[in-house]
N, C-alpha and C positions, 0 to 999 in steps of 0.2 A: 712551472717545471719543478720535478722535485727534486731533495738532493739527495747526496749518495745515503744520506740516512733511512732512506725510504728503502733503500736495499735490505738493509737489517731487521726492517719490519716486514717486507714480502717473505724473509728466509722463514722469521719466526714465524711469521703465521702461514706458512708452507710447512712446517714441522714440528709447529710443535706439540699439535695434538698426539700424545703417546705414542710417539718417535712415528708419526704417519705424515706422508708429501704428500705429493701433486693432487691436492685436494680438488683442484679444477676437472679431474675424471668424474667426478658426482655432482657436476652442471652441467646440466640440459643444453644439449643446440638445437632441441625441437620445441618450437614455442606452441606446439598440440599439447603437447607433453606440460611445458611451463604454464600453462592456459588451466590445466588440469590438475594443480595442488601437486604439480611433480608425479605424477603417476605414470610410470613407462609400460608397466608390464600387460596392462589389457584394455588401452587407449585403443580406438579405429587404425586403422591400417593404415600406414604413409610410408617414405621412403627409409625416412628414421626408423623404422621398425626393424628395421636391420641393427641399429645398434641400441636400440633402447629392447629388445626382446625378439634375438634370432628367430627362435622357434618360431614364434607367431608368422614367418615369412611362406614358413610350408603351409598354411590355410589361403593364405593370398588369391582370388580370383584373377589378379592379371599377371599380363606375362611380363612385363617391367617397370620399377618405378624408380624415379632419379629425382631429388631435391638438394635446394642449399637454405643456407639461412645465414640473417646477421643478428645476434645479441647485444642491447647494452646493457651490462653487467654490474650492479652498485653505480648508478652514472652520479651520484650524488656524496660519493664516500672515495671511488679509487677508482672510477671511469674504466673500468677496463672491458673490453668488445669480445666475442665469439662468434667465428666465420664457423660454419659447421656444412658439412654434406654429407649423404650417404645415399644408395641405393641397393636393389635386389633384381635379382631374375628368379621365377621359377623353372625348373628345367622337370619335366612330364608331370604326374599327378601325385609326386610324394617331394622332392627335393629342391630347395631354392639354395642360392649365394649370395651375398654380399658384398658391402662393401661401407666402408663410411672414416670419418674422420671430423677432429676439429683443431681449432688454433685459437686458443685465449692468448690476450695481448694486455700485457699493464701499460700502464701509462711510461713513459720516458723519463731517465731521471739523469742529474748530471755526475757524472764520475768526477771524485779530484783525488788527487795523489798525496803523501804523508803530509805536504806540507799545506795543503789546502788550495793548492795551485788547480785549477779545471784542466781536466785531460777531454774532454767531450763528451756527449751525450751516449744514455745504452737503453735499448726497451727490452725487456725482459717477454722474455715467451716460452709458450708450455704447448705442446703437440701432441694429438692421438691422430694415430693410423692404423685402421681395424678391416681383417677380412673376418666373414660370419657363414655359418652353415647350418643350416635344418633340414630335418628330414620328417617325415611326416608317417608315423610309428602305426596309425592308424584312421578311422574315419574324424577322431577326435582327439586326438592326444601324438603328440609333435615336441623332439625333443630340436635343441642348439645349441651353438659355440660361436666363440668369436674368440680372436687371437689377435692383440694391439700390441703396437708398437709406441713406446712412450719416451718425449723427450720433455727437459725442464732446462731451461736458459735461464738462469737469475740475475747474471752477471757476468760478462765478458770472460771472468776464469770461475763460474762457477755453473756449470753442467753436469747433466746427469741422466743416463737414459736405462731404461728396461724394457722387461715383455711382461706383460699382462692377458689375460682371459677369463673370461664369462662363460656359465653353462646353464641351461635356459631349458623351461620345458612347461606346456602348454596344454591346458584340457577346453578344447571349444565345443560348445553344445550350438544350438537352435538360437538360444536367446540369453547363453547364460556363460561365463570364462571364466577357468582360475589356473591362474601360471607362479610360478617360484622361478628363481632365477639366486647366482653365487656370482657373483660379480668385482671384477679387481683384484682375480685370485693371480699368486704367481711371484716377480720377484720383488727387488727392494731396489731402493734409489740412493747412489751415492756421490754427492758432489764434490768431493776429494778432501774432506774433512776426517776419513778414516770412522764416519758413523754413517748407519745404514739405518735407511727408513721404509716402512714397511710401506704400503701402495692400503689405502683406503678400500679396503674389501667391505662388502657388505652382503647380508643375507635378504631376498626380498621375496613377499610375497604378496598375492593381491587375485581380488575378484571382482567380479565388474555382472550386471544386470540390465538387460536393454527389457524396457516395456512400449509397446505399441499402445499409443494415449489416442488416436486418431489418426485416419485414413493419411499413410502418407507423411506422419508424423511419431517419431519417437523419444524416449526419453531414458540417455544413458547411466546407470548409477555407479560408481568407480571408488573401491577402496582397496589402498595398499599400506603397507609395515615394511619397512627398513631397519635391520637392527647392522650398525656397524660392529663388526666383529673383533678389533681389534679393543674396541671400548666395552661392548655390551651395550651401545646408547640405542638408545630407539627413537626413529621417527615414524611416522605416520602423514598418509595423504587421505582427505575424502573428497569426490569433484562429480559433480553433474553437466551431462552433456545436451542440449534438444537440438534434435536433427530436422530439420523439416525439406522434404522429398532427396534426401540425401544432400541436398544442394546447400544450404546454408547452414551453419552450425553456430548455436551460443554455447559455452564454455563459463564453470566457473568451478573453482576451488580451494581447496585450505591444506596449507601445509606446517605440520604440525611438528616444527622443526628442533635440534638440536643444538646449543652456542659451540659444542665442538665440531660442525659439521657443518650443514646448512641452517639458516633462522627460520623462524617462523617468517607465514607469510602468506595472505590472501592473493588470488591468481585471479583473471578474468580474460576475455579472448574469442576470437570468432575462426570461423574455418569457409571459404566458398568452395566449393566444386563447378567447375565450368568447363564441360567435356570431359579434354584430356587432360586441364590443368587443375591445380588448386592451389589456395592462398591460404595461410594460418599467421593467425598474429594474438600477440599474447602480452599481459601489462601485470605488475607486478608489486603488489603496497606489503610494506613490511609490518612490521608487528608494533609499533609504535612511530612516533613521529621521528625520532633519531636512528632508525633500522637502516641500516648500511642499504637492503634492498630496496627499499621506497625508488620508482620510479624507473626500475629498471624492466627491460619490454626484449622483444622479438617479434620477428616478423619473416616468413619462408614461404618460400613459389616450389613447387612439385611438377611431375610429370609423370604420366601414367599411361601404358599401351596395354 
């Protein structure tokens, strides 16, 4: 169990990248996504598509999809987990909705009073709650939004909530996708310190290529860029996908990471289709043998009408 000094390291590394918080908005609760070098914006379709890239939900062939998923998150550095779920409805042949959220959780640490006396334990936690909307502009190009609700619990008296939003927008060919997306745009986070921290916006954008290798068999190519807005830092994802009869998918990617943001960090990961369900699961080696990420996974069950 750790102690209250671990508080003062969550606050700092919760702000103090140029006066920016709740850094846990730019980790994944889709482990397609984490499977994939971090690439949200022109992955396969799942439930998560809802908040990893609204627009993309107006192309959607079905009429519903509902997923959760559990993260462990650095289990080797700061153990900490993310519960995540999201879903969509299409409504006729241009407009779909949303839905989605998640809950990162740090590990428990014990409180003590001036004198060193223990007052008891406190977990620390960070919450997103998002509705999303697309609309579908033409046979291939589909813009969206999403509108989040953000909370951050550090400490017993130290809280701090806002609104955030993303806008989203998507060109789908035949065989071919490229989407931009503004993401984390909106207000600021303050936890009664009388200083205000900006929300992790980022600019992203990315393209993706599927080739038909054999009957029944494809082969997805996936690159995207991240430039954080409040820094100018850039990251980068490249990740390949093979699909074989839509039913079983390998996954693998590289993420070409930022120390103010997310690290670097090789992806790896599978995806099943069986019906109406599907299974993704995703595993995560960091960028050397001390990488806070080494070991940290995902794993999410979907549902699809």
């Amino acid at each position: 169990m750790k102690k209250l000094s671990i508080f003062a390291a969550l606050l700092f590394a919760a702000t103090q990248i140029s006066a920016q918080s709740v850094p846990f908005l730019n980790v994944n609760s889709d482990p397609h996504a984490a499977a994939m070098g971090g690439n949200t914006l022109t992955i396969g379709e799942n439930a998560f598509t809802a908040t990893n890239n609204a627009s993309a939900m107006a192309f959607s062939q079905n009429k519903f999809r509902v997923g959760g998923s559990y993260n462990s998150w650095q289990p080797d550095y700061m153990d900490n987990s993310i519960i995540g779920f999201a879903g969509f409805a299409t409504i006729g042949e241009k407009w779909a909705v949303g839905i989605g959220g998640k809950m990162f959780g740090y590990q428990s640490y014990e409180v003590t009073d001036a004198n060193g006396a223990p007052k008891g334990d406190f977990t620390p936690k960070e919450n997103a709650i998002e509705g999303a909307v697309a609309y579908r502009i033409s046979e291939k190009l589909a813009v969206g939004a999403n509108i989040r609700s953000i909370s951050s619990k550090l400490a017993k008296d130290g809280s701090a909530s806002t609104i955030g939003a993303d806008i989203s927008l998507t060109y789908k060919a035949e065989n071919f996708t490229l989407a931009a997306a503004a993401t984390n745009l909106g207000g600021s986070i303050d936890y009664g310190t009388k200083t205000k921290y900006d929300l992790p916006s980022m600019v992203k954008f990315g393209g993706a290529y599927m080739f038909n290798i054999a009957d029944e068999q494809n082969l997805s190519v996936n690159l995207e860029g991240d430039i954080l807005m409040n820094d100018s830092a850039f990251m980068g994802s490249a990740a390949v996908e093979y699909s074989l009869k839509n039913t079983f998918n390998l996954r693998a990617g590289y993420h070409m990471g930022n120390e103010e943001a997310i690290p670097s960090y090789a992806s790896f990961g599978f995806g099943v289709n069986f019906k109406a369900f599907n299974i993704d699961a995703a595993y995560l080696m960091g960028g050397g043998e001390n990488s806070v990420l080494n070991g940290s996974f995902g794993v999410a069950l979907g549902l699809k009408f």
